[in-house]
Backbone bond lengths (Angstrom), bond angles and torsions (degrees), N, CA, C in turn:
res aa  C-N    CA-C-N  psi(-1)  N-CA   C-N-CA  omega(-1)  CA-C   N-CA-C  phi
1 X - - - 1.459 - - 1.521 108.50 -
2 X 1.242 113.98 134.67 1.657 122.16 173.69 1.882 106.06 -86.63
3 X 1.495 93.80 148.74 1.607 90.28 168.84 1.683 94.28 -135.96
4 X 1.976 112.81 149.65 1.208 94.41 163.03 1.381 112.25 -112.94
5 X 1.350 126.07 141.53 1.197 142.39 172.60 1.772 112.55 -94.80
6 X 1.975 86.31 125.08 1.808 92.61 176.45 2.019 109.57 46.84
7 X 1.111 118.67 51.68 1.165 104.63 -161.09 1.321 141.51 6.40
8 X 1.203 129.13 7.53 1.620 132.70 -169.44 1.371 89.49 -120.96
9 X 1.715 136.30 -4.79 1.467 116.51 175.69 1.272 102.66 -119.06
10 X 1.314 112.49 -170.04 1.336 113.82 165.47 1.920 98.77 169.96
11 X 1.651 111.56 164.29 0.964 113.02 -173.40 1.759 114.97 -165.79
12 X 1.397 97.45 -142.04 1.691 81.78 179.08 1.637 100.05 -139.73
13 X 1.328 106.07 142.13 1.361 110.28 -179.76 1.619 115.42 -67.30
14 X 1.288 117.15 140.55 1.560 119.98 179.24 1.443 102.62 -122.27
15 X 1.541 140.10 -32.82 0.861 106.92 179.11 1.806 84.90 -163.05
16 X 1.794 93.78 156.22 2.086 86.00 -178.52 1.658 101.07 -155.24
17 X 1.207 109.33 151.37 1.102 133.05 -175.30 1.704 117.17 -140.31
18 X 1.356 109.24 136.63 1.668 100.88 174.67 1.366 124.62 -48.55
19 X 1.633 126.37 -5.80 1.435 134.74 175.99 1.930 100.81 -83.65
20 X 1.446 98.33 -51.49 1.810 98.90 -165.81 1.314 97.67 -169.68
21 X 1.253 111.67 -169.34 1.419 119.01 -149.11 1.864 105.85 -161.96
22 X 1.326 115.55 134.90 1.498 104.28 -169.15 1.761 102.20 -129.01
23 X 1.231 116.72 136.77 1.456 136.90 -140.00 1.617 92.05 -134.34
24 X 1.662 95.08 165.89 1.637 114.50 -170.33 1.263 85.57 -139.69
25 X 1.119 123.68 81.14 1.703 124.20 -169.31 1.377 105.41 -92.62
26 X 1.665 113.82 152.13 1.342 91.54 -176.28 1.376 139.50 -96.32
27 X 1.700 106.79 -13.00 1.170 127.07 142.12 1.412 128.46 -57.51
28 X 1.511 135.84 145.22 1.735 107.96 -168.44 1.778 82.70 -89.48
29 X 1.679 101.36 178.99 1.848 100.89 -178.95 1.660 91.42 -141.31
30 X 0.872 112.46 179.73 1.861 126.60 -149.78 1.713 85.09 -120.03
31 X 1.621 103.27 162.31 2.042 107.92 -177.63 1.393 74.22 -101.76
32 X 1.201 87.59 157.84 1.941 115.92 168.19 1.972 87.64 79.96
33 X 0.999 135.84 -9.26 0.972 129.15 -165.50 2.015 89.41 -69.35
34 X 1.839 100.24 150.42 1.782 110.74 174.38 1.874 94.17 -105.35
35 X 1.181 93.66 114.02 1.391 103.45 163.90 1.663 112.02 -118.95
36 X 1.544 91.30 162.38 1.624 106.52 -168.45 1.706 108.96 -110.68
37 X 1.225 134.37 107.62 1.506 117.53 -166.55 1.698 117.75 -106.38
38 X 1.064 112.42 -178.64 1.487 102.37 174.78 1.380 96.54 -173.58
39 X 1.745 133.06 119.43 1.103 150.94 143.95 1.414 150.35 -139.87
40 X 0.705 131.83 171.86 1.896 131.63 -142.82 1.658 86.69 -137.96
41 X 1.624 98.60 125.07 1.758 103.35 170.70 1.672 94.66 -120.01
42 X 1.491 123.31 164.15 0.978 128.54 169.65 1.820 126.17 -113.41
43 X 1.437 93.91 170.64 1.381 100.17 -178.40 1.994 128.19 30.61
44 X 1.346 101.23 58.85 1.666 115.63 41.44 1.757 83.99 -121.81
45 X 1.469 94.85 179.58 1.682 113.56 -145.13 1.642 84.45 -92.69
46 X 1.310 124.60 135.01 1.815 131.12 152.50 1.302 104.10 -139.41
47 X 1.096 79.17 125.31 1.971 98.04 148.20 1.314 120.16 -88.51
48 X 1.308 106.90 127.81 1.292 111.38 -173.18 2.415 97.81 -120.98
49 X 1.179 111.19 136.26 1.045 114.59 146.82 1.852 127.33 -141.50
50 X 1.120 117.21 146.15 1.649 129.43 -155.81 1.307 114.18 -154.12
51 X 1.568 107.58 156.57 1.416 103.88 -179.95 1.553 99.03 -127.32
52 X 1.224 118.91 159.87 2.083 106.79 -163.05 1.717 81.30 -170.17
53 X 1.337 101.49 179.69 0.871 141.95 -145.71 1.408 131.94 -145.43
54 X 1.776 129.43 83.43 1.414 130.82 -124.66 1.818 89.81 -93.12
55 X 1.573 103.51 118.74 1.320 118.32 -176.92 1.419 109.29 -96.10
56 X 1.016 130.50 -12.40 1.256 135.98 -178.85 1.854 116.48 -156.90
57 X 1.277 114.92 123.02 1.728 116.93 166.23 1.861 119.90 -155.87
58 X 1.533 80.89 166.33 1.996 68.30 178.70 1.266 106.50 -141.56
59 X 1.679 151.94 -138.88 1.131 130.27 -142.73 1.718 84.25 -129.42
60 X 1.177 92.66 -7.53 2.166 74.40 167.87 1.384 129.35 -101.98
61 X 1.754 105.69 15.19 1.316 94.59 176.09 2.032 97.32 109.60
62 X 1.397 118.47 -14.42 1.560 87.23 162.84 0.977 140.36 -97.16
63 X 0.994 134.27 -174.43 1.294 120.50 -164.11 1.556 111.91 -170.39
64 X 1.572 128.53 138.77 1.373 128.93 145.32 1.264 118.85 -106.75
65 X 1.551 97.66 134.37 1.535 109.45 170.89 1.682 124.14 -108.71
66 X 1.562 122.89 134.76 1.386 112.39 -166.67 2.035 93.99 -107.73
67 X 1.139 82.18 127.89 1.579 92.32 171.23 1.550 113.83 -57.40
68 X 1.518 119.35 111.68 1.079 108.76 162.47 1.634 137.40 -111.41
69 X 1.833 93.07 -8.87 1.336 85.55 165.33 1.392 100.37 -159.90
70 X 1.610 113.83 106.23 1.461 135.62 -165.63 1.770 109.00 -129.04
71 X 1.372 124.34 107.04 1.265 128.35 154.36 1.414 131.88 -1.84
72 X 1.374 119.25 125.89 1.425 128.80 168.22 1.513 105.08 -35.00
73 X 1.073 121.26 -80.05 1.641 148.90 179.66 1.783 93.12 -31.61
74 X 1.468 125.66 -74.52 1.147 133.61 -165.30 1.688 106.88 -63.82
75 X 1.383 98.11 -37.52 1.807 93.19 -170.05 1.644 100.01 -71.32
76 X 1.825 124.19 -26.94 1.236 105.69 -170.89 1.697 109.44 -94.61
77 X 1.349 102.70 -18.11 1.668 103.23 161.92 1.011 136.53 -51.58
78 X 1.852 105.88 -36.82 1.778 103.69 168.32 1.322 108.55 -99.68
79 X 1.014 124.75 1.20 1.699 120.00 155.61 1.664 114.30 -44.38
80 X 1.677 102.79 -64.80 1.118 118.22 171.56 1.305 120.68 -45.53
81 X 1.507 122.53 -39.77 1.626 126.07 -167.70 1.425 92.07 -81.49
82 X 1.260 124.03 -49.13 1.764 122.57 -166.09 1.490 108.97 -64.43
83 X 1.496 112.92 -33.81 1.875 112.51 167.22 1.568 102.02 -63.78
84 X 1.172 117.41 -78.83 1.400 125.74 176.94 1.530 113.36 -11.88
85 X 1.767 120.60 -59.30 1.157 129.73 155.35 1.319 139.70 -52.25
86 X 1.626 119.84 -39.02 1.069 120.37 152.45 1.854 123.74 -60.47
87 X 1.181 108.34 -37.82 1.801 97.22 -178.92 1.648 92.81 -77.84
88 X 0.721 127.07 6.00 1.741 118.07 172.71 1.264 121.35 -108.31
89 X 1.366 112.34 -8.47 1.445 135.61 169.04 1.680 102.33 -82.80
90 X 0.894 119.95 -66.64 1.308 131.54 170.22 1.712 126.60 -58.63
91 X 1.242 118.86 -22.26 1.230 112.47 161.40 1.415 112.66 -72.98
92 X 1.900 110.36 -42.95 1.609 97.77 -163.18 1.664 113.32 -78.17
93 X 1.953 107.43 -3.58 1.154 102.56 -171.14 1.778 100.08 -91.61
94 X 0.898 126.31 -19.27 1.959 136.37 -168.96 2.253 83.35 -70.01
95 X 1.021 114.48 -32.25 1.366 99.70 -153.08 1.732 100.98 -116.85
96 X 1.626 104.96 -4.60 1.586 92.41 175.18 1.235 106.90 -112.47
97 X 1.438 95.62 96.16 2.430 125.05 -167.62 1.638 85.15 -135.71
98 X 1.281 90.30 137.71 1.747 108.12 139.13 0.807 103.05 -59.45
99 X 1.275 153.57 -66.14 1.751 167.03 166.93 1.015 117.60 5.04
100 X 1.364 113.28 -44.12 1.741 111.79 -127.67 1.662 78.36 -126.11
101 X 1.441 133.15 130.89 1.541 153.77 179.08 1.651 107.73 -74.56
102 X 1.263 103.37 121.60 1.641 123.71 -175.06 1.406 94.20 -32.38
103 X 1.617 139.59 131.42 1.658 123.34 135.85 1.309 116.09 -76.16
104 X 1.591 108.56 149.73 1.299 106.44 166.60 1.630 110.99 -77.40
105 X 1.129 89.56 -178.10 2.125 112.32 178.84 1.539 105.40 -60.11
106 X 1.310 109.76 -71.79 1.640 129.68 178.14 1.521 104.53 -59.43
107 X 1.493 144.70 -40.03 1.251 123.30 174.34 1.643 129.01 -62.56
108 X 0.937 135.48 133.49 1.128 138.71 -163.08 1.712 118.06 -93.48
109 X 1.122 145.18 153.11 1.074 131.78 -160.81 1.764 102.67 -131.63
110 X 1.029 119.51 0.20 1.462 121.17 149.75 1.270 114.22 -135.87
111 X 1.351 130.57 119.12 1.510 141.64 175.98 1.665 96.36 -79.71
112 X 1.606 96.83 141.74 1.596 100.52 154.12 1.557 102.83 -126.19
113 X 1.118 124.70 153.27 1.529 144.15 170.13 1.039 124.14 -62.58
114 X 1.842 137.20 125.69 1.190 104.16 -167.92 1.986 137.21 -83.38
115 X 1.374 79.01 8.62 1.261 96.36 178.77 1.347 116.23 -132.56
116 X 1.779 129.65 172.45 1.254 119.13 -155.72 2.342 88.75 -94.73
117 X 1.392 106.64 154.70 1.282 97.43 168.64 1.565 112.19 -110.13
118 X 1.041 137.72 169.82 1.567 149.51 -178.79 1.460 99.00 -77.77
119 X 1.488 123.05 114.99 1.229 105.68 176.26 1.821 122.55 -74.12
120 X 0.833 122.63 163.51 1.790 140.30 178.83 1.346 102.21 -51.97
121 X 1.311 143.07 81.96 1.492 136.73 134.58 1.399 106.17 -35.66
122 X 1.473 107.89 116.48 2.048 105.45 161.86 1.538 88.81 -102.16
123 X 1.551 94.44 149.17 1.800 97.54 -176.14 1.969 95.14 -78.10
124 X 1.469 78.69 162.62 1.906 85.28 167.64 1.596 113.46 -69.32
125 X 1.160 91.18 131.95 1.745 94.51 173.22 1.375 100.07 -100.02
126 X 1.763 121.12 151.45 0.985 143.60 -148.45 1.470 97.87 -90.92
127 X 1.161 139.71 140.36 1.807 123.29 153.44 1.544 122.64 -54.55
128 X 1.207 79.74 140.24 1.370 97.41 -179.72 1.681 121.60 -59.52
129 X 1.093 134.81 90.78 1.479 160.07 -141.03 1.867 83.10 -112.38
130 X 1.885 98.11 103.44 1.690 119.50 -179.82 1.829 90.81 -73.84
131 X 1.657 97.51 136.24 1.808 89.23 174.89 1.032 122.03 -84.24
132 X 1.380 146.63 156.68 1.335 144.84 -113.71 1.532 82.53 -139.90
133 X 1.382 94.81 139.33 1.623 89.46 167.38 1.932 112.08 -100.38
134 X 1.161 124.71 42.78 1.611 131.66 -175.51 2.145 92.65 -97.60
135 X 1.530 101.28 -29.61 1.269 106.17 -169.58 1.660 113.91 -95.99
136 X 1.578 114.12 11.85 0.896 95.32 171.31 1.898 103.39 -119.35
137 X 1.620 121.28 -163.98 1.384 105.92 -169.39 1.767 83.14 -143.81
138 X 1.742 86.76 151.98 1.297 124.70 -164.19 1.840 112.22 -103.68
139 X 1.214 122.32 139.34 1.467 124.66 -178.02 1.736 104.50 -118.04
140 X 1.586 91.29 110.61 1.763 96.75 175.82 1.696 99.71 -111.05
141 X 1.428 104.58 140.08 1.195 136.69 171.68 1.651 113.56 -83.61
142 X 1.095 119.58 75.05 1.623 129.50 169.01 1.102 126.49 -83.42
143 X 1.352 136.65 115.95 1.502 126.18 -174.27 1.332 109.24 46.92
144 X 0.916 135.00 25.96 1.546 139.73 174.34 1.687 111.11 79.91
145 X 1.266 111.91 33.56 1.552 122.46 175.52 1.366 112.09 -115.58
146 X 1.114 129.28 127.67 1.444 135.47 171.30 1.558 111.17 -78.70
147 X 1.345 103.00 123.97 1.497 97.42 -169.26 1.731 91.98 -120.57
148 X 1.497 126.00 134.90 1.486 123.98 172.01 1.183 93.59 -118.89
149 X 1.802 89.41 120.37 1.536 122.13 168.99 1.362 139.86 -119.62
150 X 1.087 132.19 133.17 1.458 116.34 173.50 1.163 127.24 -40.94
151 X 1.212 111.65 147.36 1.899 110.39 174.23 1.647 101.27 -82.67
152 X 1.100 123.82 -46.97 1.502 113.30 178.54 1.268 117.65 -67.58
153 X 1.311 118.47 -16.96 1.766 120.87 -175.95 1.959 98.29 -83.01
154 X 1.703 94.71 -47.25 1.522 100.45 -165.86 1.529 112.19 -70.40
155 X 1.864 123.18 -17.94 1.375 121.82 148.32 0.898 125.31 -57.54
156 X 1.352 131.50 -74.02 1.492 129.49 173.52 2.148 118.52 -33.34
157 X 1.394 123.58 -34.82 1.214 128.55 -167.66 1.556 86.17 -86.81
158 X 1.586 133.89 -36.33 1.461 98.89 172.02 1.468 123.99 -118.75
159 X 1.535 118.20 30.07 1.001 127.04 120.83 1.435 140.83 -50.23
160 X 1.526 117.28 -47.57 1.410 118.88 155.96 1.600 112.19 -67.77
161 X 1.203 132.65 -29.86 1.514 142.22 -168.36 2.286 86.18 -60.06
162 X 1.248 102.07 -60.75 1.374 103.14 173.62 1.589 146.92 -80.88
163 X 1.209 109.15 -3.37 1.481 142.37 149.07 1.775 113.94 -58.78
164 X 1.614 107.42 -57.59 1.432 123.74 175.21 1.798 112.03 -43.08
165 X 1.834 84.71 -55.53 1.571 85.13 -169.97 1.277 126.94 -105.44
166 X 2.152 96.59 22.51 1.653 92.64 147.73 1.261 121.71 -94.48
167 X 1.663 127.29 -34.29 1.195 162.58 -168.68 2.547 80.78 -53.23
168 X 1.410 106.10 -76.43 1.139 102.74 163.74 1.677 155.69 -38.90
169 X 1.234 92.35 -33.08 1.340 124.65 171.32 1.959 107.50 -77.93
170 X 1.594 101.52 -41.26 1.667 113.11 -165.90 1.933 94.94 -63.47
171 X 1.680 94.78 -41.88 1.652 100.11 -162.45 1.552 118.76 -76.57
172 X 1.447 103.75 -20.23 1.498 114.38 -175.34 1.933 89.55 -89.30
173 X 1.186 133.21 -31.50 1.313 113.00 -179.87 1.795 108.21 -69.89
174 X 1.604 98.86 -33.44 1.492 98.76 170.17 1.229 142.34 -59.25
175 X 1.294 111.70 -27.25 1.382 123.56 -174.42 1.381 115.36 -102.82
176 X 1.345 106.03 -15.26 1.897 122.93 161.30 1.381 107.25 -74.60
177 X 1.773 125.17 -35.22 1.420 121.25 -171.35 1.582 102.20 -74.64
178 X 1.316 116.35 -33.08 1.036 125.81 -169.96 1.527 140.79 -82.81
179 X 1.654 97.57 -39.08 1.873 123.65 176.20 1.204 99.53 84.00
180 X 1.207 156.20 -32.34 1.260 165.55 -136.85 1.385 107.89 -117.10
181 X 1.463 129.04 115.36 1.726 119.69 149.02 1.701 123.63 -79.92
182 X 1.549 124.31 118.49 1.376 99.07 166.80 1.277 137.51 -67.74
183 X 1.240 117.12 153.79 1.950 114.92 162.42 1.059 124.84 -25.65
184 X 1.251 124.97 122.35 1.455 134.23 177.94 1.555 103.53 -20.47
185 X 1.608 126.33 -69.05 1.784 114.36 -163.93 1.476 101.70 -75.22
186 X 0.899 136.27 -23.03 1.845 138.63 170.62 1.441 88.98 -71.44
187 X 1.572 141.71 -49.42 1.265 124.40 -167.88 2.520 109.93 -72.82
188 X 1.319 69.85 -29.47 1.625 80.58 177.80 1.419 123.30 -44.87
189 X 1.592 99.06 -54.29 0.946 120.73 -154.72 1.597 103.27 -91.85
190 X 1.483 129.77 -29.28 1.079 114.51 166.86 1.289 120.76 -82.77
191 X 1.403 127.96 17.50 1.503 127.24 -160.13 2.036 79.41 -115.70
192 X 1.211 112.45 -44.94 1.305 97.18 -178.56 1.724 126.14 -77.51
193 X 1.794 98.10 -6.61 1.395 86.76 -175.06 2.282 93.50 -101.06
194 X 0.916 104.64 -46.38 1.647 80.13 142.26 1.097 169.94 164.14
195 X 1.344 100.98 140.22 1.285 160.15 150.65 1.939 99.73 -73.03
196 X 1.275 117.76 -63.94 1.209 113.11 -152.04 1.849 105.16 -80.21
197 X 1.768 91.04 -24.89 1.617 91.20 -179.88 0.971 102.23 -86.16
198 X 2.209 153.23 -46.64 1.334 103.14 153.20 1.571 151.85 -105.22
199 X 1.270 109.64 61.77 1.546 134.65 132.43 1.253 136.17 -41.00
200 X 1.725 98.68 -50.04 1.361 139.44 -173.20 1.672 109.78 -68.64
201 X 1.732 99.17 -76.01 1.230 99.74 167.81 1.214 122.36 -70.36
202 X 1.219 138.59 -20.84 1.737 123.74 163.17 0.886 109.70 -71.65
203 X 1.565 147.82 -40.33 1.545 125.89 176.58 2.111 109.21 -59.15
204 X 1.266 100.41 -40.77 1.567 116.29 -161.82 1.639 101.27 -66.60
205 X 1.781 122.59 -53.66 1.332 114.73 150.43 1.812 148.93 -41.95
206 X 1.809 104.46 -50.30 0.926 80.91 156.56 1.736 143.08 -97.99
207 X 1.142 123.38 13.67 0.987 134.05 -154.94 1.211 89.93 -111.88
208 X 1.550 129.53 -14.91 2.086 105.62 -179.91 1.521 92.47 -110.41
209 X 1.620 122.15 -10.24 1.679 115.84 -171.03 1.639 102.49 -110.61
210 X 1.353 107.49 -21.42 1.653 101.49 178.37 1.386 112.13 -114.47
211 X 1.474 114.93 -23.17 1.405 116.75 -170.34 1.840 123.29 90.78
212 X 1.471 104.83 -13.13 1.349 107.77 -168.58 1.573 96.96 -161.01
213 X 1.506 116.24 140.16 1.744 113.05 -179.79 1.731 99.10 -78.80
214 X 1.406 108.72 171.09 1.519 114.38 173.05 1.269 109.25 -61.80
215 X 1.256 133.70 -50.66 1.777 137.45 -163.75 1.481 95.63 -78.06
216 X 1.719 135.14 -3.67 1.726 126.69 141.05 1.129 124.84 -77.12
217 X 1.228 115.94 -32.68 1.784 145.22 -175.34 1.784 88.98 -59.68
218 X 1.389 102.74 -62.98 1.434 100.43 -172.35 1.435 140.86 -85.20
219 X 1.418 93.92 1.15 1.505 114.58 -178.11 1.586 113.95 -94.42
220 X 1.823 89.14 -30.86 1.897 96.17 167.44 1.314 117.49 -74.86
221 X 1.626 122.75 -29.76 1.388 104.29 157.39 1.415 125.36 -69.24
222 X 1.211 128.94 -38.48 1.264 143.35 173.40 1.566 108.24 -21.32
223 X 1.483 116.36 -43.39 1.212 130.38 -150.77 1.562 105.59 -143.26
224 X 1.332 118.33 0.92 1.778 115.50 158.84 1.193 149.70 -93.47
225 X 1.419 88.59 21.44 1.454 111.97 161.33 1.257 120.12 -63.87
226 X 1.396 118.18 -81.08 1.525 109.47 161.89 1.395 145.45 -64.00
227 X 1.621 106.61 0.56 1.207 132.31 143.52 1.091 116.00 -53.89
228 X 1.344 121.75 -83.32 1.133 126.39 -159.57 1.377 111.51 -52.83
229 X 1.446 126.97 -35.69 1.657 136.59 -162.87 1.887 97.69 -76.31
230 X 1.192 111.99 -33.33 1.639 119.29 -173.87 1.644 80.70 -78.01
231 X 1.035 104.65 -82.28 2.083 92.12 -165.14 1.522 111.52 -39.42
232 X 1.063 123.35 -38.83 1.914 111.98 175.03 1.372 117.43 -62.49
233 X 1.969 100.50 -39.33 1.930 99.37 172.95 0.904 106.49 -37.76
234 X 1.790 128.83 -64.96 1.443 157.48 -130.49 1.738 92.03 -69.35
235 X 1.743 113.25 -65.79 1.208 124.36 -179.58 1.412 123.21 -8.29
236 X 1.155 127.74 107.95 1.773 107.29 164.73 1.781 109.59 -54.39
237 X 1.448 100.95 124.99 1.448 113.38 165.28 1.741 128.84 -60.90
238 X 1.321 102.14 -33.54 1.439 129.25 170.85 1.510 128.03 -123.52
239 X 1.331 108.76 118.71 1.530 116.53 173.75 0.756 131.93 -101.88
């Protein structure tokens, strides 16, 4: 493709893009230099004219030019020609292989079916639900007895194990601050109310600052031993 530059130059296109375009001009041209261009690409046919701005040249005449002020109409016309060119670049290069087996004329290179098919519903798959360690069971060594326990039974027993001996701890500071024991239903009743407030705040603390109470904390070690060794099998070794 020819381009003319400033009308008194002109040259040959080497390479173009909707930004700019780089020329073998035959006059050499200066960077920072304002040039005026004008060229015609084919099939399909555009005229393109622009005014840019030579960002790069050297003493034989090459040169890059940056488009600086090129038409709505023109900038989306050679959009179009440079796609157009690229899938035509790419078809003749996918098929010019030793590789690749002659087609004939009559074979066709996209089949359609003669009828419409039902497309493939894949059913929904469920999320993936991490297994919990509440469902698996834990082996404590007591006095030299193996005891097999639940992990959800053996949380909860020292969760209450530590509830007991704050609830205990709260009443013996109370009744030392105080000198005084109350009456059994006055004693009742403050042991259950709390009791229930911290219940409250130990489930409500650790569960929004740790995510898990201690008597879970300790029941998952209790029992992640052989947990833990099945989830590392499981692990991909290589990524």
């Amino acid at each position: 493709m020819y381009v003319n530059v400033n009308q008194i130059n002109g040259g040959i296109v080497r390479d173009l893009s909707d930004r700019g375009i780089a020329i073998q001009a035959v006059a050499p041209l200066y960077i920072n230099e304002q040039v005026q261009l004008r060229f015609e690409v084919l099939n399909p046919r555009v005229r393109v004219e622009a005014s840019g701005r030579v960002a790069w040249a050297d003493s034989s005449g090459q040169a890059g030019v940056e488009f600086l002020v090129l038409s709505r109409r023109s900038r989306h016309s050679l959009k179009e020609w440079l796609f157009t060119h690229l899938l035509s670049s790419v078809h003749h290069a996918a098929w010019d292989t030793i590789f690749a087996e002659p087609e004939s004329d009559n074979e066709s290179r996209l089949q359609f079916s003669p009828r419409s098919h039902p497309p493939i519903r894949l059913s929904a798959k469920a999320p993936a639900v991490p297994p919990s360690n509440d469902a698996g069971r834990a082996t404590l060594n007591i006095l030299r007895t193996r005891i097999d326990i639940q992990t959800r039974l053996l949380s909860r027993l020292l969760d209450g194990l530590i509830l007991t001996v704050a609830v205990l701890l709260f009443s013996v500071v109370g009744i030392s601050l105080t000198g005084t024991f109350p009456s059994w239903p006055a004693a009742l009743v403050m042991l259950v109310v709390v009791s229930s407030f911290i219940a409250c705040l130990y489930g409500f603390l650790f569960n929004f600052w740790i995510g898990a109470t201690p008597g879970v904390i300790l029941a998952r070690h209790a029992c992640g031993s052989g947990e833990m060794r099945s989830q590392d099998e499981d692990r991909p070794r290589f990524r």
